[in-house]
N, C-alpha and C positions, 0 to 999 in steps of 0.2 A: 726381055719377055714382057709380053700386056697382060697387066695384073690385076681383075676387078676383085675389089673390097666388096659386101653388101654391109652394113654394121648401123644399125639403128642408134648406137653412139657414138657417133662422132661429133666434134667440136663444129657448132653452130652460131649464128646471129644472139640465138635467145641462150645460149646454154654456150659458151667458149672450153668449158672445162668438162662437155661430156666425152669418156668414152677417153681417157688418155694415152691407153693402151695401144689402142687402136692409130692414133693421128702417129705416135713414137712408131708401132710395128710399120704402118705405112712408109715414113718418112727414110725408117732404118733400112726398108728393102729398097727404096730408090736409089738411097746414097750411097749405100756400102755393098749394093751389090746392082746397080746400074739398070732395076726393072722400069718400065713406065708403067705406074700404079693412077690410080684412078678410083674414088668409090662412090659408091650410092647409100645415102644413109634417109632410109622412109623415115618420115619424119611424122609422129602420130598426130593423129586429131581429136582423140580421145582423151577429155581430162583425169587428171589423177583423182584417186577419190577422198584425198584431202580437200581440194578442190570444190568436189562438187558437196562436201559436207558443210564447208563454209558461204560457199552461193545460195544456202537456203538463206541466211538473212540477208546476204548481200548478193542477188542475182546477178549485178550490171560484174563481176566478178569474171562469169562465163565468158560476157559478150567481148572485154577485154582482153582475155586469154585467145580467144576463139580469132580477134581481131591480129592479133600480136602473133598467133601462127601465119594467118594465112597471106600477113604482109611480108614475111619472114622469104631472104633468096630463096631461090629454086635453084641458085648454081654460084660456086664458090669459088676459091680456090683458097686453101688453109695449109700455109707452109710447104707450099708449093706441089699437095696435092689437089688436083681438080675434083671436084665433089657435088652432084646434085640433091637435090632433097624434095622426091616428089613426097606427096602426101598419103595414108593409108589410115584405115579405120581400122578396129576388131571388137568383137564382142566379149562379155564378162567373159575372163580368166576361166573361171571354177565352173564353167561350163564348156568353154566354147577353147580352151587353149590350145590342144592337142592340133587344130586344125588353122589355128594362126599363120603359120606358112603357107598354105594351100588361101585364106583370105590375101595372104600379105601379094602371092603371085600372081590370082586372080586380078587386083587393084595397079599392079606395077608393069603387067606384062605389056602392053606397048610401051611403056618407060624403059625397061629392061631391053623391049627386043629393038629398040631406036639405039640403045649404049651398044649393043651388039652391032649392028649396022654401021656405025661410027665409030666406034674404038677397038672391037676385031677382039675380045681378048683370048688370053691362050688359057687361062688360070682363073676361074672365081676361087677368090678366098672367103668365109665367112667367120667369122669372131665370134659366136653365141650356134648353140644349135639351135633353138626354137624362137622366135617363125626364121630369123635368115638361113638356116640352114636350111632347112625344109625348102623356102623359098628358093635359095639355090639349085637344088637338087633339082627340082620341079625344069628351072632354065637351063640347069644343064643336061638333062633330057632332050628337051625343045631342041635344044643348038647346036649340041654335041660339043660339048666345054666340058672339061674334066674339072672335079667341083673340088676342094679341101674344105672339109666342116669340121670347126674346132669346138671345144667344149672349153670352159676356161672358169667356170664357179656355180653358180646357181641354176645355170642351163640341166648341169648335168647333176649336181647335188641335191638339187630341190623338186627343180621342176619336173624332172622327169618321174620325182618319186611321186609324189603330191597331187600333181594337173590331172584332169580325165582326158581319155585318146591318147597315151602316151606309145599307144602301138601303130598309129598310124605315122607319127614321128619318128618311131624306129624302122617303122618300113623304108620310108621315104630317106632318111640317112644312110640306109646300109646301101643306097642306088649311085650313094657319091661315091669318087673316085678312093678317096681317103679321109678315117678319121684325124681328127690333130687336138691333143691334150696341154695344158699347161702345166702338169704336175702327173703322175702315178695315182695320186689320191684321186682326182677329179674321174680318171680313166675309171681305173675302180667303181667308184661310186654308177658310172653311167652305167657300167656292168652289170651290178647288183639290181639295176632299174631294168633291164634286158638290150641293153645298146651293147651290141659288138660287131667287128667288122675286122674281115682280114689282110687288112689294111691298114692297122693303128699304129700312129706315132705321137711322142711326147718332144713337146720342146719347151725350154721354160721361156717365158717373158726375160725379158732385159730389164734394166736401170739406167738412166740417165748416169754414168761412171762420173762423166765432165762435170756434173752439176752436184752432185751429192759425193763429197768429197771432204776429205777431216781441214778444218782451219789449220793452218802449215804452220801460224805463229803460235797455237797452245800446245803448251808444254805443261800445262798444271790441270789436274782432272780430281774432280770431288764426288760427291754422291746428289746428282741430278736425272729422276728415273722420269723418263718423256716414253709419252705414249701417243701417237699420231694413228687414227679410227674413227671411224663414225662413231657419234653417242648413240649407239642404239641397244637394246638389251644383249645380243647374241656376241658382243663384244667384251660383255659383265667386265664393264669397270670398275661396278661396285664390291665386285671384288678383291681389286687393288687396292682398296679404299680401307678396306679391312684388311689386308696383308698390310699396307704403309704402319698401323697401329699395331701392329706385333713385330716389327723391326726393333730391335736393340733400344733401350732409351737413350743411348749418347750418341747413335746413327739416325734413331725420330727426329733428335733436334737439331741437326745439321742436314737431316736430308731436305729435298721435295721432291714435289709433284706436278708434273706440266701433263693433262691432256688437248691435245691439241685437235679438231674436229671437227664437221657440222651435225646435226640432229637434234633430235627431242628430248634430250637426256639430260640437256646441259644444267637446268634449273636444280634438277633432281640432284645430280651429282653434287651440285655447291651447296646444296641444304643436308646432304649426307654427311659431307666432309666439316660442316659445323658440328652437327649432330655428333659425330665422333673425336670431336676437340682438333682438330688438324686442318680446320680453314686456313691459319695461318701457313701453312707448309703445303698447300694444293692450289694450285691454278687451271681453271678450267677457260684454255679460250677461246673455244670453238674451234670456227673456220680462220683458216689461214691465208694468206697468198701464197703461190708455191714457193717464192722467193726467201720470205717470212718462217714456212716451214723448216727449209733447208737453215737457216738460221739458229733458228732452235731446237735443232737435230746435233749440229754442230758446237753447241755450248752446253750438253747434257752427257751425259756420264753412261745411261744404261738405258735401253727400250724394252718398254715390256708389253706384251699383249696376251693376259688372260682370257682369249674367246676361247669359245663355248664351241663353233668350227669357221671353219674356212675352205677357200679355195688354193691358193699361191698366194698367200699377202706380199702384195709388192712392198708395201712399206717397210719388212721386215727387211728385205734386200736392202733399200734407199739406206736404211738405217746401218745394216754392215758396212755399205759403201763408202760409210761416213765413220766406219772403225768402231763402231759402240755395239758392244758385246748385247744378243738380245736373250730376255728372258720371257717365256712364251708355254703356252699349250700343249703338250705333245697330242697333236689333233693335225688331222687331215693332211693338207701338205708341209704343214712347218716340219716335220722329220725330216723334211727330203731337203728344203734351204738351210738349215741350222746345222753348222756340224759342230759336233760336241765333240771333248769338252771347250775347242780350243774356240768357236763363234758364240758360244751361250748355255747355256741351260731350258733343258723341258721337264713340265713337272708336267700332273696327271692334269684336267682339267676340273676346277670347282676347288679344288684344295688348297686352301687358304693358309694352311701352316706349310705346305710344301711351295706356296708362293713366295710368303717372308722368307724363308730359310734360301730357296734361291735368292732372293732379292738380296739379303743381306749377305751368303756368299760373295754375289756379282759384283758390290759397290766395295766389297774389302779388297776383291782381287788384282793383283796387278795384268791387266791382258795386253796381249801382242795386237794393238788397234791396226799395226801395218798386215798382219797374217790374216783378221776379219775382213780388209779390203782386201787382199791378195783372190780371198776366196770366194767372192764377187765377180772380181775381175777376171776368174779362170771361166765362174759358172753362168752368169746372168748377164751379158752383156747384150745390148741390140744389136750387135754387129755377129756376135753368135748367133741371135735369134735369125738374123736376116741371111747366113749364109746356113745353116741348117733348112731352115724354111724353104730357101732355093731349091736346094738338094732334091726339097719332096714336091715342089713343083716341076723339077727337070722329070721324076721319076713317075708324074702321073700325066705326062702329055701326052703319053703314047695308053692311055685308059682312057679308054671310051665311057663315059659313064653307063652305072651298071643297069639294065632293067629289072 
């Protein structure tokens, strides 16, 4: 089957690491289930407004960034999917969001209808609802391609509660062939926003199983709680910061603290963790390599992720795959990856004595690290993701998209 992607993050020239979901879903439906996939990932020309905040003292900032796009391919080929990157613009979010699809289409449609001409596909798939989905929806009108628009986190958690015109995004979604969710929670949530369609499906993302795997020669496991998240507030690390301080005093001073991350939080975190006498027991090291991550996944004891919410955290998966019991949020979809009691523990979110008291359970307990990977390997595999996925592509060929 010919499978077009649309996904504004995919792995590029300037960015390798966007959008990993995506390059893995791509790659798992060529391999393991024999599609020829293909995608289009619009590539913005609009800077971020961290960006444009710091170009007021240093203008030549723009002309760099602006220069570093536009030398940037226009065609690729990333792990053996072939990939263009035409370019598109859109205006402020908090005005103009709702109708981001209907820009992204206007800007791509000879792009789009040149891939159609040349590559014939039977399936657009899209990874985000808003603009690719919308943008989908609009081409598969046009062409008569049966479209699959997925929701998979802040498409459907945020933005559709938040952005203005969130109605002319549900119009234009409910015209595709089929919804497709990452989790129950995410589904939900677009609900509550008024996205429904009689035609919804859930499939969860996969995990790299081959790569995130327990080191075969430890045999000895102590009290090492690793945390792998962005530093960003909705993550409240600082909250773990304050659970580590009410841990047992003869478990404080054998345990630590590994967060592992990129963002803005990181300074903050290391002057917290003074602040509360436990610098020496915390490690904050940012960003990782993936290789490095998996490393320090694999020499740690427990994973814990106190947010505030979420979509599907994948890394909560990564981290079962790798046999470490997680301790986490009962928020959004981590009920639906966690099974208790025998993969982790959920406490309420915000509660700091219901965190240590987890925590300090987690690291006394002895856990069956083969039954946390067992339970991976039944639920979250790419090769599940890719032969599910098929399933809903063979069942929307004969869907004409909707008017």
């Amino acid at each position: 089957m010919r499978v077009l992607w649309i996904a504004s993050m995919f792995p590029h020239t300037l960015n390798w690491l966007a959008g990993p979901w995506n390059i893995r879903g791509t790659v798992a439906l060529h391999e393991f289930t024999g599609h020829d996939v293909r995608a289009v990932c619009p590539l913005a020309m609009v800077p971020p407004p961290s960006l444009l905040r710091k170009s007021v003292a240093r203008p030549g900032l723009l002309k760099t960034w602006y220069d570093e796009r536009a030398a940037a391919p226009r065609a690729d080929v990333v792990q053996g999917i072939p990939v263009t990157y035409p370019r598109w613009a859109w205006g402020p979010k908090k005005l103009l969001w709702g109708y981001e699809g209907w820009l992204m289409y206007r800007q791509l449609r000879d792009h789009l209808a040149g891939v159609v001409r040349e590559f014939r596909p039977e399936v657009i798939h899209t990874p985000w609802l808003s603009p690719e989905g919308v943008c989908a929806s609009l081409m598969g009108q046009e062409h008569g391609i049966p479209v699959v628009a997925q929701g998979i986190g802040n498409d459907a958690n945020y933005y559709l509660h938040e952005f203005p015109h969130r109605g002319y995004v549900i119009k234009e979604l409910r015209k595709t062939s089929a919804l497709l969710f990452n989790c129950r929670s995410t589904q939900r949530n677009a609900e509550l926003a008024g996205l429904t369609h009689p035609n919804t499906h859930i499939i969860y993302h996969g995990v790299e199983v081959d790569l995130f795997k327990p080191d075969a020669a430890r045999t000895e496991f102590g009290h090492r709680i690793v945390t792998v998240a962005q530093l960003i507030p909705r993550k409240n690390h600082q909250l773990l910061l304050h659970a580590f301080t009410r841990l047992p005093e003869d478990l404080r001073r054998t345990a630590s603290l590994l967060f592992v991350g990129g963002g803005p939080l990181k300074e903050s975190l290391e002057k917290q963790a003074a602040e509360l006498g436990i610098a020496d027991r915390v490690t904050v090291a940012g960003r990782l390599s993936h290789e490095d991550m998996i490393l320090e996944m694999q020499r740690s004891d427990v994973y814990c992720l106190p947010t505030l919410s979420e979509g599907m955290p994948v890394a909560t998966i990564e981290a079962m795959s790798v046999g470490l019991p997680v301790i986490a949020s009962r928020v959004d979809g981590l009920p639906e990856t966690i099974l208790e009691p025998s993969c982790g523990i959920l406490v309420p979110p915000s509660d700091v004595d219901a965190l240590a008291a987890a925590l300090t359970d987690a690291l006394a307990r002895n856990w069956d690290r083969r039954a946390i990977r067992e339970h991976v390997l039944q639920n979250f595999t790419w090769e599940l993701f890719a032969r599910k996925t098929t399933e809903l592509y063979r069942s929307v060929q004969t869907t004409a998209p909707r008017q």
